[in-house]
N, C-alpha and C positions, 0 to 999 in steps of 0.2 A: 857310203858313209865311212869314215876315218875310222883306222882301230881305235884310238883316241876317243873319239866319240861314242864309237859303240859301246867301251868298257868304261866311263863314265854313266849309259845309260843302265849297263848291267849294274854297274855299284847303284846307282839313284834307285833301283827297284829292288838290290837284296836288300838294301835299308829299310826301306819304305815299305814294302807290298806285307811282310808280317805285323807291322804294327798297323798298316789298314786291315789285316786280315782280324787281328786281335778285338781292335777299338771296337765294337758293337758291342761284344759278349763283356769287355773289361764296361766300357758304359753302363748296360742292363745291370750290370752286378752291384756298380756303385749307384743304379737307381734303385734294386729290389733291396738291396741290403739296408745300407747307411741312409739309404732316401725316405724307408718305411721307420728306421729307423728314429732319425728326426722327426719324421709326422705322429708317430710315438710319443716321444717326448712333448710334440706341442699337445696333443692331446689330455695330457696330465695335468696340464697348466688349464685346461677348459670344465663348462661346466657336462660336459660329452655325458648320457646316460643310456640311451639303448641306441643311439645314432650318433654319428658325430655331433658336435654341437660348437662351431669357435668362438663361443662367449669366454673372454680371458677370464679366470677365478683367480688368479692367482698359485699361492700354494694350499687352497682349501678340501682339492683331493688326499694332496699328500697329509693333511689333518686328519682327515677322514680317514685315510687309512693307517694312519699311528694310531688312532682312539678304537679302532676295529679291533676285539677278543682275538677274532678269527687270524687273523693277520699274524697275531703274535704267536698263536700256538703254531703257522705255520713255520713262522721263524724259526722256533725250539725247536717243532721236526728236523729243519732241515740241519741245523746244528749236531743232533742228535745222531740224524744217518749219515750225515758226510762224517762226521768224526769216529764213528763205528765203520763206515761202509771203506772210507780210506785206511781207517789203521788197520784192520782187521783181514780188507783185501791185501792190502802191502806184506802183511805179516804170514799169510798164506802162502801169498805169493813167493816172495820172500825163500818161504822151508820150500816150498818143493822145487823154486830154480837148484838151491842146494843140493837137495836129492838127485833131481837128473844131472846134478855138474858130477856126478862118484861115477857116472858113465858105467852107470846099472845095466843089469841086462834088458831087453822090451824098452829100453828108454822112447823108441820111438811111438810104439802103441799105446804106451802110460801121456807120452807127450800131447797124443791125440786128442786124448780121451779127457785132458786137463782141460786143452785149448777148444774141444767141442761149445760148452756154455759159450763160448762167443762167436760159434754160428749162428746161433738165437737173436731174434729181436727181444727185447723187453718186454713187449706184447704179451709172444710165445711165452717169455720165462714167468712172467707175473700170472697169468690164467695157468700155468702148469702147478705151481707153488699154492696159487689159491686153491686148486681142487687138494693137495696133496694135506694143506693147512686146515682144510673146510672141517669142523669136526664132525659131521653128518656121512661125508664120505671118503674122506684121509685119514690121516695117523692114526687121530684119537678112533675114529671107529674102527680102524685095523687092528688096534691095540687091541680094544673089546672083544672085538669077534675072534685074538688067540685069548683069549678070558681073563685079561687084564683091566678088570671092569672099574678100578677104583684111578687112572689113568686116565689125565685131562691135559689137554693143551687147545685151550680156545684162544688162541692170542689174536689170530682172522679177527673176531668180534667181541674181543675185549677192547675197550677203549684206551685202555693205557699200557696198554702189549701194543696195540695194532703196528705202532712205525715200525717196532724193531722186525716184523715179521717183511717189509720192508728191505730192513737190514739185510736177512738171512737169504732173500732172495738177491740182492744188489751184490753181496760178496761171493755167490756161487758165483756168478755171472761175469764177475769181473778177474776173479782169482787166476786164473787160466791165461790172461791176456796180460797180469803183472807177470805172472810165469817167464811167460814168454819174453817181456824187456828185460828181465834181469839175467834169464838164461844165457841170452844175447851178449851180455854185459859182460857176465862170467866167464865166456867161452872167448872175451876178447882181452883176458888179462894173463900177460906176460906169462909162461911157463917155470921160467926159470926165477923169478921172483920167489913162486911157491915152493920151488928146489932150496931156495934159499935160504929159506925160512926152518923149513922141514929139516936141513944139515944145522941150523941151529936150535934144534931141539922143540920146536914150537909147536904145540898139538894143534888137528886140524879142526876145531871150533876158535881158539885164538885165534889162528891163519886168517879164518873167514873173519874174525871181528874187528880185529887189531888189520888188515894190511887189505884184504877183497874188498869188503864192504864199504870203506871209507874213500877207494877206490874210484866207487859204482856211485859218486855222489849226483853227477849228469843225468844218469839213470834214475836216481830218486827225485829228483828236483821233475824231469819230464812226467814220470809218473803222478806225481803230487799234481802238477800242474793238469794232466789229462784227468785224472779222477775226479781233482776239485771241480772240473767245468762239467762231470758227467752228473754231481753232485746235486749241483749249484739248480741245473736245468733240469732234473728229474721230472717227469710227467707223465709218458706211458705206459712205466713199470710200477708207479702209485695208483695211476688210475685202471688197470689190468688188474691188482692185484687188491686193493680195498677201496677204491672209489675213491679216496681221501674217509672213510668212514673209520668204526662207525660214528655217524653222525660229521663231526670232520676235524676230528682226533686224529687222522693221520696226513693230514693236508700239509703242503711244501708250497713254497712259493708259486710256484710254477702250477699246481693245480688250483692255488687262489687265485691269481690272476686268469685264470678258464674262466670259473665259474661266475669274479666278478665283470669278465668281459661279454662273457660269451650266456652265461645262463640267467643271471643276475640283472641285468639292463645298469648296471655301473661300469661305464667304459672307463670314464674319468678315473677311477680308484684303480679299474686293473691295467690302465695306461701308468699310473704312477706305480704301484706293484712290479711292473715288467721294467719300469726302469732303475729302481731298487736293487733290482736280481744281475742288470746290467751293470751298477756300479759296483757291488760284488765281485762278478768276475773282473771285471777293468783293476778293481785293488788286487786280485790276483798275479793278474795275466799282466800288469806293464810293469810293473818291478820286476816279473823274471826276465822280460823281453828284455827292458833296461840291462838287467844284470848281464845276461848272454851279450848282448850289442855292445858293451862298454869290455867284457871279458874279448870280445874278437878282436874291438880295436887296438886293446892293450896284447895279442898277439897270444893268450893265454888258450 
């Protein structure tokens, strides 16, 4: 065979032989993913109740599930704890990247010990928080037993506490892991900007607000964007930590659509549910792709 020929056959197979090696696992993905996906969405459209069912209804699920109590209060939850679990985790977040950028001493043991909660599954953190929460055997009965008897905190099975207890577990959890992107963030802004500042006279909370912070805007936007979707799809750490109770006072989209899919025999309702939660994040997540894709091409 001709070198010619040879190095024509070596190119026809660096080409080739990766994207044969790829196609299987890239196919599977656009069947398990976007394939279950669609069969999702047509299911919404059906009258589906403990089996599938392809009788077209129209949009007589998605009726049903606007005129559902249940549904709405899921709504309010999840409003409720994304808007606490993101400002609250960012704002955490937030002081203590600040704190380790003074290049304290132990920054690396205090680092640890931030970014710990995020070796945790949701599982672990929501059944750790419910025993701590339980008033039978956490706080409030700790409190008692050093003789602090007039000392209550039932929010576990108070029906109108339950989310934020929620909250308090979702912003340990997460605080740790904004730490860490903004740290990141901190620790890549120019030196001598801060020199800058500092020889004209600028104290160091202006510095950070007026010149870092505004800086770190990629950083906020990513974050926004990872929290909102952690928010959005919440399930294991509601259902670990109050069932959705009590009663389903503390229910999120994401454990409505369980129960109407899964426990309930309403497929139809929590197929329309699950695509609700999907248009949610789509209104999130394509205006920032847009925004980043449109900023690359303009070279920004």
């Amino acid at each position: 065979m001709s070198t010619s020929a040879q190095e024509a056959q070596y190119g026809f197979a660096e080409r080739w032989l990766p994207r044969l090696v790829l196609a299987p696992s890239f196919l599977l993905t656009l069947f398990f993913l976007y394939g279950f996906i669609l069969w999702n969405g047509y299911l919404s459209f059906t009258v589906s109740r403990l089996m599938p069912n392809l009788e077209w209804t129209g949009l007589a699920q998605y009726q049903i599930l606007f005129e559902n109590e249940r549904w709405w209060v899921a709504v309010k939850n999840l409003f409720i704890f994304a808007g606490l679990f993101i400002g609250s985790g960012m704002a955490i977040g937030i002081g203590l990247a600040i704190f380790l950028d003074q290049k304290i001493r132990g920054e690396g043991v205090l680092r640890t010990i931030y970014l710990y909660p995020m070796a945790l599954s949701f599982v672990v953190t929501g059944t750790a928080w419910k025993w701590m929460l339980n008033p039978g055997l956490g706080l409030e009965k700790l409190m008692h037993d050093w003789g602090f008897t007039q000392f209550t905190f039932d929010w576990l099975v108070n029906s109108e506490m339950s989310i934020y207890t929620v909250v308090i577990a979702g912003v340990w959890q997460s605080s740790g892991f904004v730490m860490a992107l903004f740290l990141a963030g901190l620790r890549g802004v120019d030196d001598s900007i801060l020199k800058a500042a500092q020889i004209d006279g600028a104290s160091l909370p202006r510095i950070y607000w007026k010149i870092i912070l505004p800086a770190l805007r990629p950083v906020f936007f990513s974050t926004l964007m990872i929290l909102s979707h952690i928010a959005i799809k919440s399930f294991d750490l509601v259902m670990a930590l109050t069932g959705g109770g009590p009663g389903f006072s503390s229910d999120v989209p994401a454990t409505f659509m369980y129960a109407m899919a899964f426990t309930r025999g309403q497929m139809g309702v929590g197929a329309a549910s699950s695509m609700m939660m999907l248009a949610t994040v789509a209104a999130l997540v394509v205006p920032y792709l847009y925004s980043e894709l449109r900023g690359k091409k303009n070279g920004e």
